[in-house]
C-alpha positions in Angstrom: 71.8 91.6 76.7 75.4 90.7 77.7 76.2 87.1 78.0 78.8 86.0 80.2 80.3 82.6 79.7 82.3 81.2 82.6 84.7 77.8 82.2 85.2 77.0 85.5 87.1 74.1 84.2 89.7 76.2 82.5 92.6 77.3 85.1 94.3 80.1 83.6 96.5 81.2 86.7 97.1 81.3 90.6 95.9 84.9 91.9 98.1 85.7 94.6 96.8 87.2 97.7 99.4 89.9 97.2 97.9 92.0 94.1 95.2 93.3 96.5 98.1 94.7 98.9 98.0 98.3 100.2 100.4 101.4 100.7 101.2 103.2 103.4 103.5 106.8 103.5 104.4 109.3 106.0 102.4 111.7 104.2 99.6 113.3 105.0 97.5 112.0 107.8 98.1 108.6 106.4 100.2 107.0 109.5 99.8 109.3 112.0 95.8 109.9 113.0 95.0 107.4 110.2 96.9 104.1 111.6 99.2 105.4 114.8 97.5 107.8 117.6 100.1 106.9 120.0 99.1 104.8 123.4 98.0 108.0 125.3 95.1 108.7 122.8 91.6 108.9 123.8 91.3 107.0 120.6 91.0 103.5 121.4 93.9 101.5 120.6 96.0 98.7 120.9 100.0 99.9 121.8 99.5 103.2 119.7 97.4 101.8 116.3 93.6 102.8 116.2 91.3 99.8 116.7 88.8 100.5 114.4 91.2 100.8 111.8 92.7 98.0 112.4 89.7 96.0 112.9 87.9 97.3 109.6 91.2 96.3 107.5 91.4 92.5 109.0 87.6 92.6 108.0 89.5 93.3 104.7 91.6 90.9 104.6 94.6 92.9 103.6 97.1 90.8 102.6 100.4 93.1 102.5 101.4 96.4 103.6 104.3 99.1 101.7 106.2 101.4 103.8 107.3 104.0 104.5 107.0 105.3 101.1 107.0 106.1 98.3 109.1 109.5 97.6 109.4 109.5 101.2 111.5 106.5 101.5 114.4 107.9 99.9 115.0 110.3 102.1 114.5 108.0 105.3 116.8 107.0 107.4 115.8 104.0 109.6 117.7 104.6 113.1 115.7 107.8 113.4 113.2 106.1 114.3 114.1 103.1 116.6 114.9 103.4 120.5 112.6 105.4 122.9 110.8 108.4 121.2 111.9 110.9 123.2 115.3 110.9 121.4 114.3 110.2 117.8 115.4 112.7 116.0 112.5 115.0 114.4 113.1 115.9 110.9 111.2 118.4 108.3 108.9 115.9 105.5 110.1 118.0 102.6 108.0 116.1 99.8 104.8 116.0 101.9 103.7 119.5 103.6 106.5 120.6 105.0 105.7 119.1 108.5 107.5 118.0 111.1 108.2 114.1 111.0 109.0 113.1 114.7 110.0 109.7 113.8 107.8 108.1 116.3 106.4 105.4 114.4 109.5 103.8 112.8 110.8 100.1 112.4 109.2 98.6 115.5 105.8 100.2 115.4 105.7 99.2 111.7 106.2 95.0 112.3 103.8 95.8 115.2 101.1 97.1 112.8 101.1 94.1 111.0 101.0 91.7 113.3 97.8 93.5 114.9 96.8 93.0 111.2 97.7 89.6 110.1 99.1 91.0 106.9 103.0 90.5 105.1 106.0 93.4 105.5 106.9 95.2 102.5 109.9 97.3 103.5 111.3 100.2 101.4 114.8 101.0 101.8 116.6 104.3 100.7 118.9 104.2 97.7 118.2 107.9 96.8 120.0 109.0 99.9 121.1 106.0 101.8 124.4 104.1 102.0 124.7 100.4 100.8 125.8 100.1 104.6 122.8 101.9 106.2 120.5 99.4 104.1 122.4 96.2 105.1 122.5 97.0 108.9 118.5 97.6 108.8 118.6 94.7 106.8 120.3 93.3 109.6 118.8 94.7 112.8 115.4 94.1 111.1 116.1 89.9 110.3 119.5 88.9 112.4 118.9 85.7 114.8 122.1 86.1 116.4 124.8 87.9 117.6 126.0 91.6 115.5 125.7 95.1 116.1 122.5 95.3 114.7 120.8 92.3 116.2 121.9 93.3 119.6 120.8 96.7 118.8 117.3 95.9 117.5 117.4 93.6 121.5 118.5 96.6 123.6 114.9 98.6 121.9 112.9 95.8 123.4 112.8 93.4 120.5 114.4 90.0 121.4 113.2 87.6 118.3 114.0 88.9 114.5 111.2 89.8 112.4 110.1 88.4 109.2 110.7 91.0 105.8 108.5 89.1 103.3 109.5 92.0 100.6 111.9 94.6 100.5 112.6 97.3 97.6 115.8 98.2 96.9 114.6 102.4 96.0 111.3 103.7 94.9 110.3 105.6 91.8 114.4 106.4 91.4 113.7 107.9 88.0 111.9 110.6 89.6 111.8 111.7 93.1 114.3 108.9 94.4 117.2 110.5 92.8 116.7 111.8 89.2 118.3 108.5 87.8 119.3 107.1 84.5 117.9 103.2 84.3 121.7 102.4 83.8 123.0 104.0 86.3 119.8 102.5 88.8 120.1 99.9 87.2 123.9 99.5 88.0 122.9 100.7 91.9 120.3 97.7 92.1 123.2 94.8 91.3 125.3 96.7 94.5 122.3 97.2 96.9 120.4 94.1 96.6 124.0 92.3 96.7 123.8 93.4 100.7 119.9 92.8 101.5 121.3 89.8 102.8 119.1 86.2 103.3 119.5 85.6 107.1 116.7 82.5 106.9 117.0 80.4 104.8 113.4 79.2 105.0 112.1 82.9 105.1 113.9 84.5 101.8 113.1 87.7 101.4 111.6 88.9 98.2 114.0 91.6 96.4 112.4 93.9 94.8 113.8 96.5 91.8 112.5 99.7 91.1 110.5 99.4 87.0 108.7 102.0 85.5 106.8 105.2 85.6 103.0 104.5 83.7 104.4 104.4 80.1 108.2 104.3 80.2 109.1 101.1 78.4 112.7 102.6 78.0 113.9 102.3 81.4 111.8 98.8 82.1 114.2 97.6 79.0 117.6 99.4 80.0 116.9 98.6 83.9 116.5 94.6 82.7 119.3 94.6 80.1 121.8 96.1 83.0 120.4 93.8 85.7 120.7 91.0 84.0 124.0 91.6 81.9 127.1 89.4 82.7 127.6 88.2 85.5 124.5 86.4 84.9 122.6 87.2 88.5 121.6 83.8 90.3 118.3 82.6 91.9 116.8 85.5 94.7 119.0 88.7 92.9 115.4 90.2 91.6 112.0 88.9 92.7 109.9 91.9 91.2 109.8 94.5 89.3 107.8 97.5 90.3 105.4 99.5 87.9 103.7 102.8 89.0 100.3 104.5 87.7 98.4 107.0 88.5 94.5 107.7 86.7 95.1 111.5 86.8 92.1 113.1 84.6 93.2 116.1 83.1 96.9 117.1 83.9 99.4 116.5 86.7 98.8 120.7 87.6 94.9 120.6 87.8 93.5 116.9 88.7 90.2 117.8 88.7 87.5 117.7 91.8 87.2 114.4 93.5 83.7 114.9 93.7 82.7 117.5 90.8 82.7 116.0 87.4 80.4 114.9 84.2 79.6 111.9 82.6 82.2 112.9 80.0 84.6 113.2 82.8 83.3 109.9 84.2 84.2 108.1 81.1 87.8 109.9 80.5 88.7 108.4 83.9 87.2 104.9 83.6 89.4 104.8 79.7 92.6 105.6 81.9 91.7 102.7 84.2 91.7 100.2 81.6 95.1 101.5 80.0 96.3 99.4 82.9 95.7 96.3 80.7 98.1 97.7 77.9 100.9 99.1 80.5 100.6 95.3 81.9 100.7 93.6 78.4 103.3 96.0 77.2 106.0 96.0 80.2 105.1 92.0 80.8 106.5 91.4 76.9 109.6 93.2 77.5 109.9 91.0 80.8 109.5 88.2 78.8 112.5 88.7 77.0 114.7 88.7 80.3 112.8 86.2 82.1 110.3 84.1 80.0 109.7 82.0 83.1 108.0 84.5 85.1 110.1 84.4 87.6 110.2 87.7 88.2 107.0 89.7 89.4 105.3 92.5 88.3 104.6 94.4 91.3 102.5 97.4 90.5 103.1 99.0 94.2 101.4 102.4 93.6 97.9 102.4 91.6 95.1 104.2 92.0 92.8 107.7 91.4 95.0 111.1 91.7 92.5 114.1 92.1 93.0 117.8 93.4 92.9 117.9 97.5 89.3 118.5 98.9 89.1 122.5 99.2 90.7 124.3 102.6 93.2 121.0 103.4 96.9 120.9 102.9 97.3 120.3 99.1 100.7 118.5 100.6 98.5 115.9 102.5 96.7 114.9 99.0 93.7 114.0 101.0 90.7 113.3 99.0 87.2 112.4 98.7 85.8 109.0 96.9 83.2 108.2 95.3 81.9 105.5 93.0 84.0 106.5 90.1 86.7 105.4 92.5 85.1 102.1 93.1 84.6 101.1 89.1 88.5 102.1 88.9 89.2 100.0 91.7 87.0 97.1 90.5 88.4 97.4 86.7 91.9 97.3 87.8 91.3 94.2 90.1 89.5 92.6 87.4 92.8 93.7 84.9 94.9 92.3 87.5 93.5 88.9 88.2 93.6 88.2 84.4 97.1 89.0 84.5 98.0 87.3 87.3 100.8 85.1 85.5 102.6 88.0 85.6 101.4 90.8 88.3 102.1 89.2 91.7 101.6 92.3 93.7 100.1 95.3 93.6 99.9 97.9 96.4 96.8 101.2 96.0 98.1 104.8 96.9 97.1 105.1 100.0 95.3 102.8 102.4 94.0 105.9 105.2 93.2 109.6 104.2 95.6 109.6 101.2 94.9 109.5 97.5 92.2 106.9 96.9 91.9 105.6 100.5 89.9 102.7 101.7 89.4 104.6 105.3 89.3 108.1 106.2 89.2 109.1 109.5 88.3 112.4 111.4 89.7 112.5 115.4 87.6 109.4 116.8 85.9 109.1 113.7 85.7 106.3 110.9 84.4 105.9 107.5 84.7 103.2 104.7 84.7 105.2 101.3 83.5 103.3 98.3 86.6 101.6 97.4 86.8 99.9 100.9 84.0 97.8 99.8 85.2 96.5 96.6 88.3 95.2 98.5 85.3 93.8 100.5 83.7 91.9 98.1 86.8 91.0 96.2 88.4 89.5 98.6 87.6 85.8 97.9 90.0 86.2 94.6 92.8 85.7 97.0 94.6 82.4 96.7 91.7 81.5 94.1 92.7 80.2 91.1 91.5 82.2 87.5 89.4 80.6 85.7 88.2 81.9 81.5 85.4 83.8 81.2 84.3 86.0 78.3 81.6 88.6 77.6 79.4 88.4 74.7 77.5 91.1 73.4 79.6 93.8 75.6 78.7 97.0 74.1 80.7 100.2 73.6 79.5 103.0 76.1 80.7 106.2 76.6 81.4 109.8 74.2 83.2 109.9 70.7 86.3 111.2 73.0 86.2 108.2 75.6 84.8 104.7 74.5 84.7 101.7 77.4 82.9 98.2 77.0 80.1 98.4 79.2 81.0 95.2 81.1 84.4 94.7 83.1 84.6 91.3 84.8 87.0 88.6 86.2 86.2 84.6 87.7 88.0 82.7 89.9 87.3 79.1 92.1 88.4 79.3 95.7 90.1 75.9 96.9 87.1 74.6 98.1 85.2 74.9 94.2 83.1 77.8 95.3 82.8 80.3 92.0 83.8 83.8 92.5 82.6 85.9 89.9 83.3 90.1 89.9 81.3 92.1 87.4 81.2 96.0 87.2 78.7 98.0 84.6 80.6 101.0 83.3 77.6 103.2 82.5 76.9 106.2 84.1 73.6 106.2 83.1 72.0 102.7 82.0 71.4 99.1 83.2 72.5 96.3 81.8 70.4 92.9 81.5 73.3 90.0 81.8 73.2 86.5 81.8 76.0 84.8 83.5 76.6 80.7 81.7 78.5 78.2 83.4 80.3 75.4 81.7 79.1 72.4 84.2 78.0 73.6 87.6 74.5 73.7 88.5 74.3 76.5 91.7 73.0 74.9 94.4 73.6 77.9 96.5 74.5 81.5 95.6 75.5 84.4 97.7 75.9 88.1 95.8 76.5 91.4 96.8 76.5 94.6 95.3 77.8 98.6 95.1 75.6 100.9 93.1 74.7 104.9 93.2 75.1 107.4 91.8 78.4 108.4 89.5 79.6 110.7 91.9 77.9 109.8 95.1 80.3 109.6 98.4 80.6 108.8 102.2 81.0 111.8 104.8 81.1 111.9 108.9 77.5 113.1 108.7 76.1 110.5 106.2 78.8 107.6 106.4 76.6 105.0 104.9 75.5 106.9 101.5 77.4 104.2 99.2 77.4 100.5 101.1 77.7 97.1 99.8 74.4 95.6 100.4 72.9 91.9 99.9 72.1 91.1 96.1 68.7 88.8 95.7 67.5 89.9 92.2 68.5 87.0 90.4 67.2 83.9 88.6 68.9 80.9 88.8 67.7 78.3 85.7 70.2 75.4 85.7 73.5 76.8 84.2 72.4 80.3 84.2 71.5 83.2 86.1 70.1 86.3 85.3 70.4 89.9 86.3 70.2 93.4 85.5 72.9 95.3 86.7 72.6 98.8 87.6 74.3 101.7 85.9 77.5 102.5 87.5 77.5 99.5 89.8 79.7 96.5 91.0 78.3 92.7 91.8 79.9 90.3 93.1 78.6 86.0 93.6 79.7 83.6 95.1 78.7 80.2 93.6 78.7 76.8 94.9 77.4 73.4 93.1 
């Protein structure tokens, strides 16, 4: 039996609502037929972004949304796609299938989406390919109250009041795709761009945000800190963040592996990778610490998630994949990895939220479906704006092959303002239950509400059978004072909410 022990008295952190953000790209059929289908569709939708969609992420509760990419970003250039669509230029998306990128959901359509869905603006700006002046006037057209070229611009295309960037990242992944960069020579970049993403509201600052690291590469997270922060010493609002990407990517960056095909050894392999995101966390957050032991500075880990080969006879530059519960346990270990680092990780943004990568929604013409990792945003989002509280697991055995050992148990705890408990608990076995017994310090549950996501390893949502892996109501229980027992399934995710 695993024993978990929850202090509900013992704050450890504020989780922000941020670090279960989403991503969104021109790539694929991410934005367009995933989020934008234009006003003319048959689809229903409200001014061009499909309802169901929309509807199914407020369910959500997304909290933040990236754009427009990703490797895409640095090779975007905003005014393409303002004023009426018509004339917006069209342009070839050479990192993502070759297609043609008409441009007509840009700037405007953007802020539009997420107001339809509650949710803050993460803005990417180009400094692969862009001018310091081309990011200050979107900069400008984008947050301006008043009168400039760029306010009266963003005026003349319909849009009389600014809008509000919560986040804006100066470059994406600029040691790879955004321009091949040395972390001196970014890093150097970053003092001269961010200089010009100028504070127009003073009550509404917007959060700068510096391109950090590729998975493992502590050298440029040092070099890109030891530039930044070299003499002149920067002041207050010069770096908010500090972005980290990683990918779980099975066997090799040429073959993937299926989505849907694999083993219990492969099973395994993937869920070891998943937790590696506690040691890139612990090792980046001490070099951090050197340059900022006030945590000032964010890590924002804006690209995360599971990278598989395409599903057979689709564009292998659309990276659209399947999902099955393997994705859900990665998504519910990193969460749980994320929430206990939450003194440090205030964002984080999965690859990609429609029909991209591991996607909470995939869509087919007027068709929806919720894969598996939808649901653990589902039932984790009372973690936002919760507070982490210690818990432990006692008794968590090793699972797993000789090749690939994981604890069987992955969890995280958190009290909402209003006391109620919020406890996440995932059973990494492919193949066996686990009996668990869950000990709190002082409350006695006078009400408890739990759900769960079980199935099979490898088990998925399709058109046909949409409803194959689903979060369902969780009764078996027994609640005895301070404790409650369960047995969890194999390869499975609970969540409870307790109240005293």
């Amino acid at each position: 039996m695993a024993k978990l022990f929850i202090n509900e008295r013992n704050k450890k952190g504020h989780i922000h609502p941020e670090i279960y953000g989403h991503f969104s790209e021109h790539l694929g059929r991410c934005i367009y037929e995933g989020l934008y289908v234009g006003k003319d569709s048959e689809i229903p939708n409200v001014n061009g972004m499909r309802r169901d969609v929309v509807e199914a992420l407020k369910e959500m509760q997304i909290p933040v949304l990236r754009w427009p990419g990703g490797c895409f970003a640095d090779e975007y250039h905003w005014k393409d796609g303002i004023g009426p669509k018509k004339t917006r230029k069209k342009m070839i998306n050479t990192h993502w299938g070759g297609v043609v990128e008409d441009n007509s959901f840009g700037t405007h359509e953007f802020f539009e989406l997420c107001g339809q869905l509650g949710c803050k603006t993460y803005v990417n700006g180009n400094v692969g390919s862009g001018t310091v002046q081309e990011m200050s006037e979107w900069v400008e057209y984008m947050t301006f109250d008043g009168v400039s070229p760029m306010a009266d611009l963003r005026k003349e295309n319909g849009h009389a009041e600014p809008w509000k960037v919560d986040y804006f990242g100066v470059g994406n992944e600029n040691w790879g795709c955004g321009g091949n960069m040395t972390p001196e020579y970014y890093g150097n970049l970053y003092r001269r761009y961010q200089t010009y993403v100028r504070q127009y509201h003073s009550d509404a600052p917007i959060q700068k945000i510096c391109c950090g690291a590729n998975g493992d590469d502590y050298f440029w997270t040092e070099n890109v800190l030891k530039t930044c922060t070299a003499h002149p010493k920067p002041g207050d609002g010069f770096m908010n963040g500090l972005s980290l990407h990683y990918y779980v990517v099975t066997e090799d960056w040429k073959v993937k592996g299926s989505a849907t095909d694999f083993d219990e050894k492969t099973w395994y392999k993937t869920l070891k990778k998943a937790l590696y995101m506690d040691e890139l966390i612990t090792r980046h957050g001490a070099i951090m610490d050197q340059y900022d032991p006030d945590k000032k500075i964010g890590m924002m880990v804006d690209e995360w998630g599971c990278w598989f080969d395409v599903e057979p006879g689709t564009n292998p530059g659309f990276l659209y994949q399947q999902n099955t519960m393997r994705d859900a346990l990665v998504a519910g270990i990193t969460l749980n990895i994320f929430n206990k680092h939450c003194d440090r990780v205030k964002m984080a943004c999965i690859a990609q939220m429609v029909n991209v990568l591991q996607s909470a929604i995939l869509t087919e013409g007027p068709k929806m479906l919720l894969t598996p990792t939808y649901h653990i945003f589902h039932m984790y989002k009372y973690h936002q704006d919760a507070e982490l509280v210690e818990s432990f697991v006692e008794g968590n055995k090793i699972v797993g092959t000789e090749e690939n050992q994981v604890p069987e148990i992955s969890e995280s705890v958190s009290v909402s303002a209003d006391g109620t408990v919020n406890v996440t608990i995932n059973n990494l076995s492919a193949s066996a239950g686990v009996p668990v017994e869950m000990v709190l310090t002082e409350m006695e549950p006078s009400q408890i509400e739990a759900a769960i996501l079980t199935g099979k390893m490898n088990a998925y949502n399709t058109f046909e059978e949409p409803e194959t892996v689903k979060e369902e109501i969780f009764t078996d229980y027994k609640a005895d004072g301070r404790k409650i027992s369960f047995t969890m399934p194999a390869c499975s995710v609970i969540a409870f909410r307790i109240k005293g």
